[in-house]
N, C-alpha and C positions, 0 to 999 in steps of 0.2 A: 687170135687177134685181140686189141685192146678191146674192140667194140664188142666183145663178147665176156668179159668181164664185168662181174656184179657189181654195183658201187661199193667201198668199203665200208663207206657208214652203211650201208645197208647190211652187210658181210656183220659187223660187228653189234650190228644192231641197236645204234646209238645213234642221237642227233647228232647233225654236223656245229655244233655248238658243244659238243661235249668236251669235259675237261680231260685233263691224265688219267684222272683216278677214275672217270670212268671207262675210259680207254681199256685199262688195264683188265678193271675186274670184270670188263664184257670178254674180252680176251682169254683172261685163266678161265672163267667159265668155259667157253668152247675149247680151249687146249687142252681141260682137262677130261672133257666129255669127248673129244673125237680122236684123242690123241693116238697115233698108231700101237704103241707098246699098250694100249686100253683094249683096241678094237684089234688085235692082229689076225690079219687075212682080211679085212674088212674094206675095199678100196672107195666107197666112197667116204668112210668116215676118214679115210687118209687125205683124200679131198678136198673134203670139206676142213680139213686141219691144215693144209697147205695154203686154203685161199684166207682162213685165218690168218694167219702167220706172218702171211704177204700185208694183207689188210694193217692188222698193228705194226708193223715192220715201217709202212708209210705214217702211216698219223702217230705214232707215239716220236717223231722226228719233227721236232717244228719245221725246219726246214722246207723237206718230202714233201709235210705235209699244205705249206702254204702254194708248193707248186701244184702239187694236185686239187687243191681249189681252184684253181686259176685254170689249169688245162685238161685237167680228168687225168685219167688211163695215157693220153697222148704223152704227158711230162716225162712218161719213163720209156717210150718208143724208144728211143734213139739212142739207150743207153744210158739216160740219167742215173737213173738210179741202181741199172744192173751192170753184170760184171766187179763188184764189190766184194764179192764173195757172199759165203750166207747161205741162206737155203731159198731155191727158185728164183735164183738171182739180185736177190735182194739183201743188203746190208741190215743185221741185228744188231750190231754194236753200239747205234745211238740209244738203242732198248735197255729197256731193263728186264732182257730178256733168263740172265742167269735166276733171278730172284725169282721171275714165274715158274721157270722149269723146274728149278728146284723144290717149290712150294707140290708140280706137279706128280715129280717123282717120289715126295715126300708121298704123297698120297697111293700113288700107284704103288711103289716098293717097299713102303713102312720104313723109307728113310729119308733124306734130301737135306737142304741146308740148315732148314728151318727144326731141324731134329733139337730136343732137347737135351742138348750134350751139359752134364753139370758142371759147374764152374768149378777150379780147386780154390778159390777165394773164401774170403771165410762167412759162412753160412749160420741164420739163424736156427736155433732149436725149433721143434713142433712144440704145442701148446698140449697139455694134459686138460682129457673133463674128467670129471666126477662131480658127484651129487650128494648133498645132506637135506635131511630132513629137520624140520623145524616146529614147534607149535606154534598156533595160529595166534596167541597173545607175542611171543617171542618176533615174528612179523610186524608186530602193531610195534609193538615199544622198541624193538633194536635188542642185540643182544653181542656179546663174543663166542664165539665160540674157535671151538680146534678139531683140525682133520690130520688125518694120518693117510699118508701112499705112499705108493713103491717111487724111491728116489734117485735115480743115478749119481751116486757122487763118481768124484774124479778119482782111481784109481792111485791108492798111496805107492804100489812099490812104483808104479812105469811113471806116476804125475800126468797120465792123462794121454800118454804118447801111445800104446798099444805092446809099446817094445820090451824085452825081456831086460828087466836091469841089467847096464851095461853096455846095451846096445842101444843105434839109434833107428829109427826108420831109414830106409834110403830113399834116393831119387830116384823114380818109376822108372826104367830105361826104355820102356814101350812109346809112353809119350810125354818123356823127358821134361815128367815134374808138369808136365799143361792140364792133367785130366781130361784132356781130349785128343782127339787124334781126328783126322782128315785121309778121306779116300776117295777113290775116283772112282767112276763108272761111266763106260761105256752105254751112249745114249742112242735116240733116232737124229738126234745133235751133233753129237761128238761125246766129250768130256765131262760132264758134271761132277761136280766137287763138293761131297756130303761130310757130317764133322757127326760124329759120335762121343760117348761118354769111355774114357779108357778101360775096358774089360780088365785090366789086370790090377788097377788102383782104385778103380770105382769111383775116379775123379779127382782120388785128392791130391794125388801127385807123387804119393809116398807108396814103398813097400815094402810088411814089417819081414824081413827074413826070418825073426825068433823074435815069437810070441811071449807075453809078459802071460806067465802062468797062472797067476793073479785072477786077471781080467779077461784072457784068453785071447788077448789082442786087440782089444774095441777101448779100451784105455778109461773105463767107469764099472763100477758095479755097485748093483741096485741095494739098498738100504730100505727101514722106513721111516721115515722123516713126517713130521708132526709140523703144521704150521698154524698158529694163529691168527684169525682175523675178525673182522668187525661187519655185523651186518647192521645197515642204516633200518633205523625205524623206518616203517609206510612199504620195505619189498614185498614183492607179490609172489605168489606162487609162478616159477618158470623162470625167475630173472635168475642174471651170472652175476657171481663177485668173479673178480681177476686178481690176482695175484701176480703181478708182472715179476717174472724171474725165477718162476718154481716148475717151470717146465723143462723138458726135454733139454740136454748141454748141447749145442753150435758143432758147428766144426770146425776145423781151421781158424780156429779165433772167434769163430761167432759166439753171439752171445746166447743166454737160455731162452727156453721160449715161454708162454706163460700158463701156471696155472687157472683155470678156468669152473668154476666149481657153482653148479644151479643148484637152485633154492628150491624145495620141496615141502610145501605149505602144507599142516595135516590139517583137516577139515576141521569145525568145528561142532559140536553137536547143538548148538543155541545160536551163534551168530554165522550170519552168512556176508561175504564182502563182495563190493562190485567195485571197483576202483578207489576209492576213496571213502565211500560208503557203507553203512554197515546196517545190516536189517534184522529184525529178529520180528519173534510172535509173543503175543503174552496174552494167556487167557484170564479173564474178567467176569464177576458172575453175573447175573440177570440186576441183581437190585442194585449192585454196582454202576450194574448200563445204564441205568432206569435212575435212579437217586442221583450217581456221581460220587466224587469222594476222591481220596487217595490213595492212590498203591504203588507200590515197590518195583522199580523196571530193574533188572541187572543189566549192567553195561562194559565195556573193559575195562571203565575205570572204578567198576565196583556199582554198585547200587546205589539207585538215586531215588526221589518221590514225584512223582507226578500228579496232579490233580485232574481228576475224570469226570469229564462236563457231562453235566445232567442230559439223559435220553441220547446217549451218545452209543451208534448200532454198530454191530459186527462187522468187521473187518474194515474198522474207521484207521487209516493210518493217521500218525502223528509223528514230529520230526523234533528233536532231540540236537539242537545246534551243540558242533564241537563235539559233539562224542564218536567223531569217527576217524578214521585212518591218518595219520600225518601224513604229511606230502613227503614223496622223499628230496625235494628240492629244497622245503623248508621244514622243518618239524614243529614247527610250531602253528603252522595250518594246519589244519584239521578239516577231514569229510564231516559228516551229520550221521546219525545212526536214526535210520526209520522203524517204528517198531507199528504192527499192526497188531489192534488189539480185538482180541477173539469173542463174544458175547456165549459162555458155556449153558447150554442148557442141563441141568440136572437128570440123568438116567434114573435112577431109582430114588425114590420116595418116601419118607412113613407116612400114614394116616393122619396126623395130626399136620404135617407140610403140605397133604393134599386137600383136606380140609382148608388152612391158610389161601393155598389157591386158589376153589374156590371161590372162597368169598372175594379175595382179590379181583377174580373175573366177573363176579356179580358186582363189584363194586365199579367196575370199569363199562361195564354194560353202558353202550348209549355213548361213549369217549372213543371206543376203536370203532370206525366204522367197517363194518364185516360185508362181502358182496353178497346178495343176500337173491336168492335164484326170482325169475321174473315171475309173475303171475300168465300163465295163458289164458287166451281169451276163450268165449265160447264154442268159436268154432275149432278152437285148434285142440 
């Protein structure tokens, strides 16, 4: 009886405000989880896929569905909507019911509509990586350089076709030149209608009867080929240059696909980089720290003089405007290069240095204030 039927928004598990799309994908869900050819011998999940089925079958039909707002389960008493044919007496054709099943069976049997059959249209090449290594000044300033890899050129005797001079390829007769082909299966439905990649041309529409001996039938053979390019000043270690059109040859007309080639930054043993930045260390000696004066920082653009302000202590950074990384947006900005300056203390000594000391430190006596342990008292 009607009165014994669950609501369908409840069946489907959706507000009665739901659009198509959610209609649908509350539906594939349950059709693909209860579906009989999933659960076989399993009668309720047959059940519960029937009262699915029913459920979308009303509301993905504007129609159906405005009369079943208005009178429930009663709109289809009398025969409204059964006798249509369909399954459980109800009409699928206003559905888009083949795209669901198909996506189901896709699932269920490793095929259905939604199969990737290739196209024999003409297709682009795959992109080639590879990798070169670089020095870390060669990153700062820009450089050219040339790389060498395996290149498929087009095959001279066949020009690219596969075929043995002479001959030409033919038209597939399996699936006459489409690279695909269509087949049917037998469902809990009826019919379904799946599209595969043609096993005997492999999509492209053609097949070679005699092979160009050359090439062996694939219509390129691999070379090494050398390309020149240009790396911008400011790349970092891990970026790609592209070479658009050095990659893998198309098929059917497509075009190549591209070379792809990452940057392999070799460390440096003095400067270290953070984006745009450039940091190093420079050690400095005491009377240096202590007096001040001038000294020599090396930088990428070679050595410069700095001036070292009086009583200036270990591990004082100072910042060096312009001497770091160009942008690669513009080359003519420029990071900053930080250098921290180290204050060395002297390991070993002669007698006449220790002496100097010394007196140095008798001379300073009473100017560093040293912590100087408390007095206890009587009792303590």
């Amino acid at each position: 009886m009607a009165e014994s039927k669950r609501d369908y928004y409840e069946v489907l598990g959706v507000p009665k405000d739901a659009d198509e799309a959610a209609l649908k994908k509350a539906y594939r869900a349950l059709a693909k989880k209860y579906h009989p050819d999933a659960n076989p011998g399993d009668k309720e999940a047959e059940q519960k896929f029937k009262e699915a089925s029913e459920a979308y079958s009303v509301l993905s039909d504007p129609e159906k569905r405005r009369q079943y707002d208005q009178f429930g389960h009663a709109a289809f008493e009398g025969g409204a909507g059964g006798g249509a044919g369909g399954f459980g007496g109800f009409d699928f054709s206003g559905a888009d019911m083949g795209d669901i099943f198909g996506d189901i069976f896709g699932d269920i049997f490793g095929g259905g509509r939604r199969s990737s059959a290739r196209s024999n249209g003409p297709m682009r090449g795959a992109s080639v990586r590879t990798s070169i290594r670089i020095t870390f000044e060669e990153a700062i300033f820009g450089c050219e350089k040339e790389i060498e890899i395996n290149y498929k050129e087009e095959c001279s005797d066949c020009h690219g076709t596969g075929a043995k001079p002479g001959t030409t390829p033919q038209t597939c007769p399996k699936c006459n030149g489409k690279g695909k082909i269509m087949y049917t299966q037998q469902s809990f439905f009826g019919t379904v209608q799946n599209v595969q990649t043609c096993p005997d041309c492999g999509g492209t529409g053609k097949v070679i009867r005699e092979k160009c001996p050359k090439c062996y039938g694939t219509g390129y053979v691999t070379t090494r080929k050398k390309f020149k390019f240009d790396i911008p000043a400011g790349i970092d270690n891990g970026q790609v240059r592209r070479l658009a059109g050095a990659g893998e040859p198309g098929t059917n007309g497509g075009g190549r696909g591209d070379l792809l080639i990452e940057i392999i930054v070799s460390p440096h043993p003095v400067f270290k980089r953070q984006d745009t930045n450039i940091f190093s260390t420079v050690p400095i000696s005491f009377a240096k720290a202590a007096l001040g004066g001038p000294i020599r920082i090396r930088t990428v653009d070679g050595e410069v003089e700095y001036e070292v302000k009086p009583g200036t202590q270990t591990d004082t950074r100072v910042r060096l405007r312009g001497k770091g990384v160009p942008s690669l947006r513009n080359k003519n900005v420029r990071g900053d290069h930080y250098v921290t300056l180290v204050v060395q203390v002297p390991e070993r000594l002669t007698e006449a240095q220790k002496e100097a000391l010394r007196k140095f430190d008798e001379a300073m006596n009473g100017t560093v204030h040293e912590e100087k342990p408390k007095k206890k008292g009587f009792f303590k």
